[in-house]
N, C-alpha and C positions, 0 to 999 in steps of 0.2 A: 515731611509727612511721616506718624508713623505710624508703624504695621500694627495691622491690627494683632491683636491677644487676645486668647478669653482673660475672665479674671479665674481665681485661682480659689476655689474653698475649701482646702484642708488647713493645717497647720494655723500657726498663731496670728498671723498676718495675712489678710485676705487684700492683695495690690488689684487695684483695675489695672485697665489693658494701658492708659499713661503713664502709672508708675513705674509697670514694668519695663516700658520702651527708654524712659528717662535716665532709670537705674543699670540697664544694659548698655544706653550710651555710656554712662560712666563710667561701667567695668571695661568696658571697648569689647561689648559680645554681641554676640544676634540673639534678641531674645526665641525662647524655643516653642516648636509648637506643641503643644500639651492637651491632655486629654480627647473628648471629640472633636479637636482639629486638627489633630491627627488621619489624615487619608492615608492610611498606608494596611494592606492585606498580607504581605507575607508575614513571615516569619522573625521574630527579633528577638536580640541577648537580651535581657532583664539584668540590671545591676540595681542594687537595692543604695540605701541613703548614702552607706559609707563607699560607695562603687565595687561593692562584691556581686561576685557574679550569681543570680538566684537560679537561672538554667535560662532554652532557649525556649520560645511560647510562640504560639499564632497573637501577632496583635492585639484581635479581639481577647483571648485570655489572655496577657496582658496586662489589658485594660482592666479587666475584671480584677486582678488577684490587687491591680492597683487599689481599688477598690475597694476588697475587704482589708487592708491596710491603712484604709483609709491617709489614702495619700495621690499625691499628682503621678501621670505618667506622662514623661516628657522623651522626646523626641531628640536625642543626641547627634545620630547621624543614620541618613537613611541612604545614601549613596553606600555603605560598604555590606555585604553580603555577610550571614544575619544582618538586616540595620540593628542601631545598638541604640535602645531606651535605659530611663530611669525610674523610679518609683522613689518618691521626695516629697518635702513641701517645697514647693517650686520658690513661692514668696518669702519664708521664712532661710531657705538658701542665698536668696539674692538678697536677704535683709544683712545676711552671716558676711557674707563677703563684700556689702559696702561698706559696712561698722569695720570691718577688720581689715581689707586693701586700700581701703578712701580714709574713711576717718579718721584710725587710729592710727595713718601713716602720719597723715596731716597733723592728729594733734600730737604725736611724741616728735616731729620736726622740730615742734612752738618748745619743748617741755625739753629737748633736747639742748637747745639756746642756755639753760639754765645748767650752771656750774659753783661751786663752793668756790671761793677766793677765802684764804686762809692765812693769818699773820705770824709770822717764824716765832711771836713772842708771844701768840694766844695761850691763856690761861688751862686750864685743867677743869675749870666749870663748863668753862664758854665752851671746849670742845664737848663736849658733852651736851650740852644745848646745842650746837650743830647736829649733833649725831642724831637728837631726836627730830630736827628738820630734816632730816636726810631720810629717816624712815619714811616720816609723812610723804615725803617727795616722792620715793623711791614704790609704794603704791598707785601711783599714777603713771610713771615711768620706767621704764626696764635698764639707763647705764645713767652715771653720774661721774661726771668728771671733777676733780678735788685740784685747784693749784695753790702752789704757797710760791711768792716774787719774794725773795730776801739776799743782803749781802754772800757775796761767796766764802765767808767766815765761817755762817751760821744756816750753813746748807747741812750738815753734820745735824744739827740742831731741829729741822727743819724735816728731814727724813726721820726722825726720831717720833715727830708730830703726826706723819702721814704715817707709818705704822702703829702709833695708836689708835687714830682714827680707825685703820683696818681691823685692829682688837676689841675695840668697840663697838663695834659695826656689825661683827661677822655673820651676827643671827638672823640678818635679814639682805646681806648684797655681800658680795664677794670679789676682791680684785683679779683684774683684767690685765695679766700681765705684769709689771715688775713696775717700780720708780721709774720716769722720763726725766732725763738733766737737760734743760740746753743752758745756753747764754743769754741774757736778759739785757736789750737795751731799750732806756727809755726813749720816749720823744724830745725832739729837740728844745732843751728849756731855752727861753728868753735871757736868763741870768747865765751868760758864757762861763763867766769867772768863776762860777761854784762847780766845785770841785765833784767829778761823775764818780759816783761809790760804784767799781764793780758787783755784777748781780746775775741771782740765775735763778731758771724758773724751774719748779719741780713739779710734773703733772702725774697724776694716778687717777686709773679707770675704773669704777665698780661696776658692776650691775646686781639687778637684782635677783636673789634664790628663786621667789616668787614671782615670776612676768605675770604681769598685768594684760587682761584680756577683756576684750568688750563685748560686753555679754548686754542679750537681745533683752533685755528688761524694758525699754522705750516702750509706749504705748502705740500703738499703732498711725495715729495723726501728728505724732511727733515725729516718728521715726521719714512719715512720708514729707512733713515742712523740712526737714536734715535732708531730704534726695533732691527738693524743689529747691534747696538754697543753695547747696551743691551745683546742680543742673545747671539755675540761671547764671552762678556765677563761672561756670566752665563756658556757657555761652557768652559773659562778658568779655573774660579773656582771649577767644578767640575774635571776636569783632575786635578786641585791641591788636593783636597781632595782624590777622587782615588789612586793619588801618595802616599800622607800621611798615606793613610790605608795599599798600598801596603808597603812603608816604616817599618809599626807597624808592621805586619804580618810579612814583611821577621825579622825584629829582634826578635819579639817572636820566631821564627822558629831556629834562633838561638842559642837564649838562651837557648832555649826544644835541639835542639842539641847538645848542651855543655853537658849538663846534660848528656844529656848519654853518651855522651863520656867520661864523668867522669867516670860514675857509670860504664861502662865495661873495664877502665883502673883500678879501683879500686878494691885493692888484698885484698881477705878475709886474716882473721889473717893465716887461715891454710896455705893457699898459701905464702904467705909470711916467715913462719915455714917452710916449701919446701926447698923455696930458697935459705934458711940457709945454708954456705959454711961447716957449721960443722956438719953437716948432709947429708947425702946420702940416699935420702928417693928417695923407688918405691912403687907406689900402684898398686898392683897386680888383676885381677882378680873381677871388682867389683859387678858382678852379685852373686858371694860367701862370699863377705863382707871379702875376705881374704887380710890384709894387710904385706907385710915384711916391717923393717925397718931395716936400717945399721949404726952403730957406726962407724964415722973414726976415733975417737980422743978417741973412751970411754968414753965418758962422760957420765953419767946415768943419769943428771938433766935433758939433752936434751933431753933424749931418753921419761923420765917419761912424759916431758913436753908436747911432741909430741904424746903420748897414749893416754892424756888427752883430747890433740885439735881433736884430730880424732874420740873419743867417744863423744866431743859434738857435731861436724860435723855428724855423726851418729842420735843421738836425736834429731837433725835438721831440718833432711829429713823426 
C-alpha cells in the first residue's frame, strides 16, 4: 500500500502522490509530509534548499514564507524540539537524487566495464585516434582504465606508450596514480609444445578534469517512465531473490526430511536379530522386563547371541 502524498506544484517537476512513494522506495526513504499535510502547531527550524538554516518560525509562518518562495514546505523531523522543515522543490529534489544515487550509479557501473587494451607496438597515429576515443568516453564517464599485455622485453617500450597517452591526454583526464606492473599469464593453450613468451601486464588509471553529471533536462514523462522501469525492475528482483530463498528453504526442508526418514526406517541391531528367519522371538510383558525366546532350529549361538543384544538393549535404556 502506499501512503498517501499530496502532489507537489512548485519546481519543474510536478510528481503525483505514486511517484513520489515509487521514487522513495528507491531511495529507501519515507516519503515526507509536505505543505497542508503537514498537522503540526508549534514552532520549527526552517532550512532553506541548500539546508541553511533561515531562523525558527510558528508552522503557520512557515508555511507562508514557504510560499512566497514559491516552494514546498516539507516536514523533516517532527519528533525533536523545534521540529525541523524544509523549504524546496520537494519533486524536483527527488528527481536530483534518483538521476544521481540510482541512475548515474548504474549507468557508470555499465561505462566502467569499458577499458582501452593497447598494443606495445601501437603506432603514433593510432594512439592519437585512441586518445580522441578517450575524450569522447571520458564525457560520459569520470575514470578509464588503459592496459598494454606485452613481452617482458618491451615493458621499457610499452611504459614509454602509456606516458604518452598521459601527454596527450592531459587536457581533459589526469592519471590516478602511478604505472601498475604485475605478471601476465595466459590461459592454458591446447598447443603444449609452443613455447610460453614471458609477459606482463601494465595498468594506468585516468579520470576525468571534468566529472560528468546528470543534469535534470528529461522531460517530465520521461523522467517518470525512468522511476516506473526502475521500480518494476527492483520489484522483479526481489521476487527472484524471495523465489531463491524459498527455493533454499524448501530443499533444506528436504533434506532435514530425508534424514528422518532414514533415521525411522533405520533397524537397530536388535530389531533386525528379531527378524531373523531362524529365530522365533516374542517379547513378553515389558513393564516386568520378562522376555521368552524360541529355538526353531536349536541353534544355541543364536539363542546366546540374542540374550546378549537384549541385555545391552536393557543397559541402554
Amino acid at each position: 500500500m502506499f501512503r498517501k502524498v499530496p502532489g507537489y506544484c512548485f519546481g519543474k517537476y510536478k510528481f503525483n502522490a505514486n511517484i513520489i512513494n515509487k521514487v522513495s522506495t528507491l531511495l529507501k526513504i519515507k516519503p515526507s509530509l509536505a505543505n497542508e499535510d503537514i498537522n503540526f502547531f508549534g514552532d520549527v527550524r526552517l532550512l532553506d534548499s541548500q539546508n541553511k538554516l533561515i531562523g525558527v518560525f510558528a508552522c503557520e509562518e512557515a508555511r507562508k514564507k514557504a510560499d512566497k518562495l514559491g516552494q514546498d514546505l516539507i516536514m523533516i523531523n517532527q519528533e525533536i524540539k523545534p521540529a525541523l522543515c524544509k523549504v524546496c522543490d520537494y519533486s524536483d529534489e527527488l528527481a536530483s537524487k534518483f538521476m544521481n544515487d540510482i541512475v548515474k550509479i548504474k549507468e557508470q557501473q555499465k561505462l566502467n566495464d569499458q577499458h582501452f587494451k593497447l598494443s606495445h607496438s601501437i603506432t603514433m597515429q593510432d594512439l592519437k585516434l585512441k586518445v580522441n576515443q578517450a575524450k569522447d568516453l571520458m564525457k560520459k564517464q569520470n575514470t578509464l582504465r588503459v592496459t598494454i599485455i606485452c613481452p617482458i622485453e618491451t615493458a621499457i617500450q610499452a611504459k614509454s606508450i602509456l606516458y604518452t597517452l598521459k601527454d596527450l591526454s592531459q587536457s581533459f583526464m589526469i592519471p590516478i596514480g602511478d604505472i601498475k606492473t604485475k605478471d601476465y599469464k595466459e590461459k592454458e593453450q591446447f598447443d603444449k609444445k609452443k613455447e610460453q613468451v614471458e609477459q606482463v601486464q601494465l595498468d594506468i588509471e585516468f579520470e576525468a578534469i571534468e566529472k560528468s553529471e546528470q543534469h535534470l533536462d528529461l522531460a517530465q514523462i520521461k523522467i517518470e517512465r525512468l522511476i516506473n522501469q526502475y521500480y518494476s525492475r527492483s520489484l522483479q528482483e526481489k521476487t527472484e531473490d524471495e523465489q531463491e530463498l524459498a527455493d533454499l528453504f524448501k530443499v533444506q526442508q528436504t533434506e532435514k526430511d530425508k534424514k528422518v526418514e532414514i533415521q525411522e526406517n533405520k533397524k537397530t541391531k536388535l530389531e533386525e536379530l528379531m527378524d531373523d528367519d531362524g529365530l522365533d522371538f516374542q517379547l513378553q510383558d515389558v513393564s516386568t522386563n520378562i522376555q521368552s525366546c524360541y529355538l526353531r532350529d536349536g541353534n544355541l549361538s543364536k539363542y546366546v547371541k540374542l540374550y546378549k543384544m537384549i541385555e545391552w538393549s536393557q543397559g541402554r535404556k
